[in-house]
C-alpha positions in Angstrom: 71.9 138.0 71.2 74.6 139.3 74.1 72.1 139.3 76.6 71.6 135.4 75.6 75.0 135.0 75.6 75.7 136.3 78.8 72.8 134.4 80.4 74.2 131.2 79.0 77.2 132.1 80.2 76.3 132.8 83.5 74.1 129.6 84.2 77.0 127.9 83.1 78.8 129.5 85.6 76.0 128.6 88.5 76.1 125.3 87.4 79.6 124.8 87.4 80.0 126.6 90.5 77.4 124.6 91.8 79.0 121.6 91.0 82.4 122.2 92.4 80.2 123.0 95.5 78.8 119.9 96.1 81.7 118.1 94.9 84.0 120.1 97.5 81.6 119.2 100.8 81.1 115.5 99.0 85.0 115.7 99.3 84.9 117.0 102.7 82.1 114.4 103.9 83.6 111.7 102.1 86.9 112.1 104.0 85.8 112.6 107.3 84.1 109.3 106.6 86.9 107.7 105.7 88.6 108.9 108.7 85.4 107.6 111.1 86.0 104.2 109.1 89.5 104.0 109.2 89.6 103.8 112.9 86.3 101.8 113.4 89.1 99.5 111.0 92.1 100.3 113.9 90.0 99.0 116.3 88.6 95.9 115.1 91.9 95.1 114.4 93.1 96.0 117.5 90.1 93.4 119.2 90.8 91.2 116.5 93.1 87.9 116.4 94.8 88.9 113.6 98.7 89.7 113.9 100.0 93.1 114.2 102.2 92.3 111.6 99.2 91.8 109.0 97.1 95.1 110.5 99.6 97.8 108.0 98.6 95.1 105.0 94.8 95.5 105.7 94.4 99.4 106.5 96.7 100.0 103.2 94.0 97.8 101.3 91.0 99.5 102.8 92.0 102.8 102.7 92.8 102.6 99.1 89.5 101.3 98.2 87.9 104.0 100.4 89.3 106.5 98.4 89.2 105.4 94.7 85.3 104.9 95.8 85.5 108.2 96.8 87.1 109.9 93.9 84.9 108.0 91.5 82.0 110.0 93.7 83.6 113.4 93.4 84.3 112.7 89.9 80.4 112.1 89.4 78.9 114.9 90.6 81.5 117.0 88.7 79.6 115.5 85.7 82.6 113.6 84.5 81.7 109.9 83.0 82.4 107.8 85.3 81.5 104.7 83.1 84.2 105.9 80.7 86.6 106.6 83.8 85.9 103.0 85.0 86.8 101.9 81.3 90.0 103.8 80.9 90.8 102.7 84.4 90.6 99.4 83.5 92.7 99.4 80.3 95.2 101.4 82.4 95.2 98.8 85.3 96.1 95.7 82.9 98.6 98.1 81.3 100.6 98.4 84.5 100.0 95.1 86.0 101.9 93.7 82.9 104.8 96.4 83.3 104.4 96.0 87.4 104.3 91.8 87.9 106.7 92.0 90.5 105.1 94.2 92.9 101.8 92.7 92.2 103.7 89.5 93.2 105.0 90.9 96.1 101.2 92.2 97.2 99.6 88.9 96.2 102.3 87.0 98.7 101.4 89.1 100.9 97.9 88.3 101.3 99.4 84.3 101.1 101.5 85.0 104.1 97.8 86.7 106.1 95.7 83.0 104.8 99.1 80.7 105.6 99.8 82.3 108.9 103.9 81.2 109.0 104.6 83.7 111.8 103.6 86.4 113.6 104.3 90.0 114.9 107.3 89.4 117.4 108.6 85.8 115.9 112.2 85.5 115.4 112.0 83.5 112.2 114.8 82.7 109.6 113.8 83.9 105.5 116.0 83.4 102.7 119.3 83.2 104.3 117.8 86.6 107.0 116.9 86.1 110.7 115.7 88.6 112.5 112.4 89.4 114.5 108.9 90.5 112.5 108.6 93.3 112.2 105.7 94.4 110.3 104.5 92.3 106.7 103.4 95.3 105.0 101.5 95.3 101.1 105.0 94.4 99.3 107.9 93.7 101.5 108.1 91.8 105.0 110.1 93.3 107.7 112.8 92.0 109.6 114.6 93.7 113.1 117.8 91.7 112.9 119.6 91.0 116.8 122.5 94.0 115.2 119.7 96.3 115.0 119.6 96.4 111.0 115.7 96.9 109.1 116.1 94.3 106.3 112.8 94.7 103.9 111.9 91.2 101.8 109.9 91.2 98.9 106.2 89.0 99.8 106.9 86.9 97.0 110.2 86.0 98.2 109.1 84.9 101.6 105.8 82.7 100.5 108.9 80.8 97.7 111.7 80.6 100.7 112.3 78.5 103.2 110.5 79.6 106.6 112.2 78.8 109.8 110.2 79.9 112.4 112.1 79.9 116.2 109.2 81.2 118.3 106.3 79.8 117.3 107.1 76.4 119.7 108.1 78.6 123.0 111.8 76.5 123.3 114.7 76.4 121.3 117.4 74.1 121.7 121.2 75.3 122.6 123.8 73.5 121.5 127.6 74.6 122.7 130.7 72.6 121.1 133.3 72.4 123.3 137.0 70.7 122.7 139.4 69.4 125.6 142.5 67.7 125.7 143.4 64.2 124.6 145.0 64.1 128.4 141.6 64.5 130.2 139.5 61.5 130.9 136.4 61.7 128.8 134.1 61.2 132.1 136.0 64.0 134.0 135.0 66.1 130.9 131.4 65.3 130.7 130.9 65.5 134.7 132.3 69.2 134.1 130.0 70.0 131.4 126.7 69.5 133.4 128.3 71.2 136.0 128.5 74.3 133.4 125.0 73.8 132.1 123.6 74.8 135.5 122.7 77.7 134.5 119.6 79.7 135.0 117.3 79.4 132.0 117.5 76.1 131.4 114.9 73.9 131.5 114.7 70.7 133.5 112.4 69.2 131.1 113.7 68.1 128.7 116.8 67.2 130.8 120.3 68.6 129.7 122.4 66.2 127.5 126.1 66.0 127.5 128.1 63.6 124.8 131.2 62.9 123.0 131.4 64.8 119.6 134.4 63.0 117.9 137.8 63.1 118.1 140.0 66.1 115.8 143.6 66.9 115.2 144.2 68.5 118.5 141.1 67.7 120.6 138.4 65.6 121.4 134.6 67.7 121.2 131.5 67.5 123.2 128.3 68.5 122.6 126.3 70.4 125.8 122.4 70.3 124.5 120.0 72.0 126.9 116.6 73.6 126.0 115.4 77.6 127.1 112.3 79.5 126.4 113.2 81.1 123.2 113.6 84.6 124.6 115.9 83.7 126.9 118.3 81.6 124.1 121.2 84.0 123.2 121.3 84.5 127.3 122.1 80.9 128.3 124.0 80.2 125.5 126.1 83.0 126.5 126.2 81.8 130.4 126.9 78.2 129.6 129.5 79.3 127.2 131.0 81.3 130.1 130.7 78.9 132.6 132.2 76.0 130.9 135.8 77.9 131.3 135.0 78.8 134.7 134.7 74.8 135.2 137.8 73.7 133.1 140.0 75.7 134.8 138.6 75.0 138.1 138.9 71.3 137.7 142.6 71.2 135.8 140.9 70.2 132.3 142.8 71.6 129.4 141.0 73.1 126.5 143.3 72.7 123.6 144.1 74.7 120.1 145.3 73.7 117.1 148.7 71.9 117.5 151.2 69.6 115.4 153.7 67.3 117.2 156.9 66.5 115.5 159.1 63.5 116.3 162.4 63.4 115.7 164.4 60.0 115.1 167.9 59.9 116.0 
């Protein structure tokens, strides 16, 4: 009866030990292939049309499904039920979809924002009251470099329910500068100076630079100087003409005024 015993025992062990053999080099296999696949993935995408910002989104959802795929192998040839796994899976899934709506929100956006296309890797857009440059729309958040070098991390659904302004996408962007002068200066004298200060370089001669009168304030009268750049060169010329425009006044004896009150006196 021992010698049965033992002999019982020690197929048992051959089979076990057999098992975890070929589940170890199906493990080993499986993830070399999943490496092999993962970059035949990087470089599609790479050849691809697709936005950098979309490639994390798609190598997050195909590496995932590579490896529960893989672990329902492994699991197999241990000689676990993988029909019963699948089951429990399942009933686990629905469980923390319902406790995890948000994120599942957030990763259903996201795939909304790869079909809808808004704006792509590199765009300076404007989302939910944010502007910065794309960064990257990963499987729950997009993310945005803003101009003071800050990360800021949106939730997907978020972005697909806000407002999208998207400044790139067109290739110009129209600069507007305010600018207030004295009630003394002739309005003409004013505007001749102003598109003498949107000379600039980086502005386009198509469509030609527009100078105007704004209204007339407490303690100034306001003009508008609109000219259009490419968008990367926005923040630069609306710095220059900015710049300029005192150069100008000061050159040409124009006043630019600040808040003032005059009080008369009656005898």
């Amino acid at each position: 009866m021992w010698q049965t015993l033992k002999n019982w025992a020690l197929n048992q062990g051959i089979q076990l030990a057999t098992r975890v053999l070929i589940a170890v080099t199906i493990l080993v296999i499986g993830i070399l292939i999943c490496k092999i696949v993962m970059r035949i993935v990087n470089a599609a995408l790479k050849k691809s049309h697709l936005e950098k910002a979309a490639h994390g989104l798609i190598r997050t959802v195909i590496k995932t499904v590579i490896y529960v795929l893989l672990a329902l192998i492994v699991a197999s040839s241990l000689g676990i039920d993988v029909t019963g796994v699948v089951a429990l899976a399942s009933v686990a899934t629905l469980a923390i979809s319902l406790a995890l709506q948000n994120l599942l929100g957030n990763v259903i956006g996201g795939f909304t924002l790869l079909y809808t296309h808004p704006f792509g890797s590199g765009d300076f857009v404007e989302i939910a009251g944010q502007s910065g440059t794309v960064r990257e729309v990963g499987i729950a958040y997009t993310k945005l470099g803003t101009p003071d070098n800050k990360l800021v991390s949106i939730p997907n659904s978020a972005v697909v329910s806000a407002e999208i302004v998207n400044y790139t996408v067109l290739g110009t962007r129209r600069v507007d500068v305010v600018v207030k002068a004295s009630y003394k200066a002739p309005v003409e004298k004013v505007e001749a100076a102003l598109r003498v200060a949107a000379q600039v370089e980086g502005v386009l001669e198509d469509p030609a630079p527009f100078v105007s009168l704004g209204g007339y304030e407490d303690s100034s009268v306001s003009y508008n100087v609109r000219v259009w750049t490419k968008t990367d060169d926005y923040w630069t010329v609306h710095r220059a003409i900015t710049h300029r425009v005192k150069e100008v006044f000061d050159a040409q004896g124009i006043e630019m005024t600040y808040p003032h009150l005059n009080v008369h006196l009656d005898k």
